[in-house]
C-alpha positions as CSV (number, residue, x, y, z in Angstrom):
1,X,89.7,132.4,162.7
2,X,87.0,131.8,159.9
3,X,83.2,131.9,161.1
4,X,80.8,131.1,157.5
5,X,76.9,131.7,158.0
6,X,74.7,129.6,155.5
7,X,71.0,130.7,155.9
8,X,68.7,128.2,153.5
9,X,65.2,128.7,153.3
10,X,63.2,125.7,152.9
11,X,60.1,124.9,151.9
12,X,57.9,123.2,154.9
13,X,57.9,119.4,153.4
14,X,61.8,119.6,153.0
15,X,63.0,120.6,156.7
16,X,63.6,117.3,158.3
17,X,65.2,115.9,155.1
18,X,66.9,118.7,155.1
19,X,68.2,118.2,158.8
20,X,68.9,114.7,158.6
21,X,71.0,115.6,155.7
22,X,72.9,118.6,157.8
23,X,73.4,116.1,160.6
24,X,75.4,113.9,158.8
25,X,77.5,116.7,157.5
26,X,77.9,118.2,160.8
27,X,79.2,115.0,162.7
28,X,81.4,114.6,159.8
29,X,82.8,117.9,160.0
30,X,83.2,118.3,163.3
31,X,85.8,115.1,162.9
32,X,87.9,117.3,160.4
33,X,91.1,118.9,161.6
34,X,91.0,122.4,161.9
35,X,86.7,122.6,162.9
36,X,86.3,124.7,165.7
37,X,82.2,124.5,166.0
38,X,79.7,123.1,162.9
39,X,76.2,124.1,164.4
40,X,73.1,123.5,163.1
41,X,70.1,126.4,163.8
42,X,66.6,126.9,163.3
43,X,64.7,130.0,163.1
44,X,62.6,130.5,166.6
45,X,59.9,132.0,164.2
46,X,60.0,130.5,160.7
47,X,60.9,127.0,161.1
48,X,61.4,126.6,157.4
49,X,64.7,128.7,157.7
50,X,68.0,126.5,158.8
51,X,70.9,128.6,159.1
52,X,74.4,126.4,159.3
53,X,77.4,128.3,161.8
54,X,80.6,126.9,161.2
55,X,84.0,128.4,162.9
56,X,87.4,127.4,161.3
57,X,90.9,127.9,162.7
58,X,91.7,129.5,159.0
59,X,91.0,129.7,155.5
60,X,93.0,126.8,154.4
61,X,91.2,124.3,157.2
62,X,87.9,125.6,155.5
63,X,88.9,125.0,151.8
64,X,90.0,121.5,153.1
65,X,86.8,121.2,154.4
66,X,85.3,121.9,151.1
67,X,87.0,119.5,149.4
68,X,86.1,116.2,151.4
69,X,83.8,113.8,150.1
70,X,80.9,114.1,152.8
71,X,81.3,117.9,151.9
72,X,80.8,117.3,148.0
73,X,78.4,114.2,148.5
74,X,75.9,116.2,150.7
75,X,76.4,119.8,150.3
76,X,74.5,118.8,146.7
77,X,71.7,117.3,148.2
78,X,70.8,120.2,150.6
79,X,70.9,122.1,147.9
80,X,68.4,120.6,145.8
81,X,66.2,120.8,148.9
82,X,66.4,124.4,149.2
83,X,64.4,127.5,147.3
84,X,67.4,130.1,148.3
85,X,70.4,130.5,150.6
86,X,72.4,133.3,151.9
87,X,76.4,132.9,152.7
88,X,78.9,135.2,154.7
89,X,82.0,134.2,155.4
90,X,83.6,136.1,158.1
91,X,87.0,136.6,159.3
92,X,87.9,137.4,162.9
93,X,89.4,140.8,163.6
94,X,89.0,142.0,167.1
């Protein structure tokens, strides 16, 4: 199992856009073979940080994944919307 964490900060006039955005992607996503969970959070105490938790049954599902068209149509966009990001990509061992 793959778990990937994408933290995006945001400035304040770009979070709903940006969540609109990540909305589409997610109820795309969650259609794919292979998604396990594609949830959306927002920081309890800085509401200009969005932080994307997505679980995959494996590596090969996620590159998959990467390589659809809502993936490579909005991925883009939320990144134009966004002054930084963190991403860990995980793999389940215990």
């Amino acid at each position: 199992m793959i778990k990937l964490v994408s933290k995006g900060y945001f400035n304040e006039d770009k979070v709903e856009e940006a969540i609109k955005i990540y909305s589409e992607l997610a109820t795309k996503s969650r259609k794919e073979e292979g998604c396990i969970a594609y949830n959306l959070y927002q920081d309890t105490s800085d509401k200009t940080v969005l932080t994307m938790i997505e679980e995959w049954e494996n590596e090969e599902v996620l590159e998959t994944h990467r390589n659809t068209e809502h993936f490579k149509t909005l991925v883009p966009i939320v990144k134009s919307l966004r002054k930084s990001s963190d991403l860990n990509v995980y793999k389940l061992v215990l």
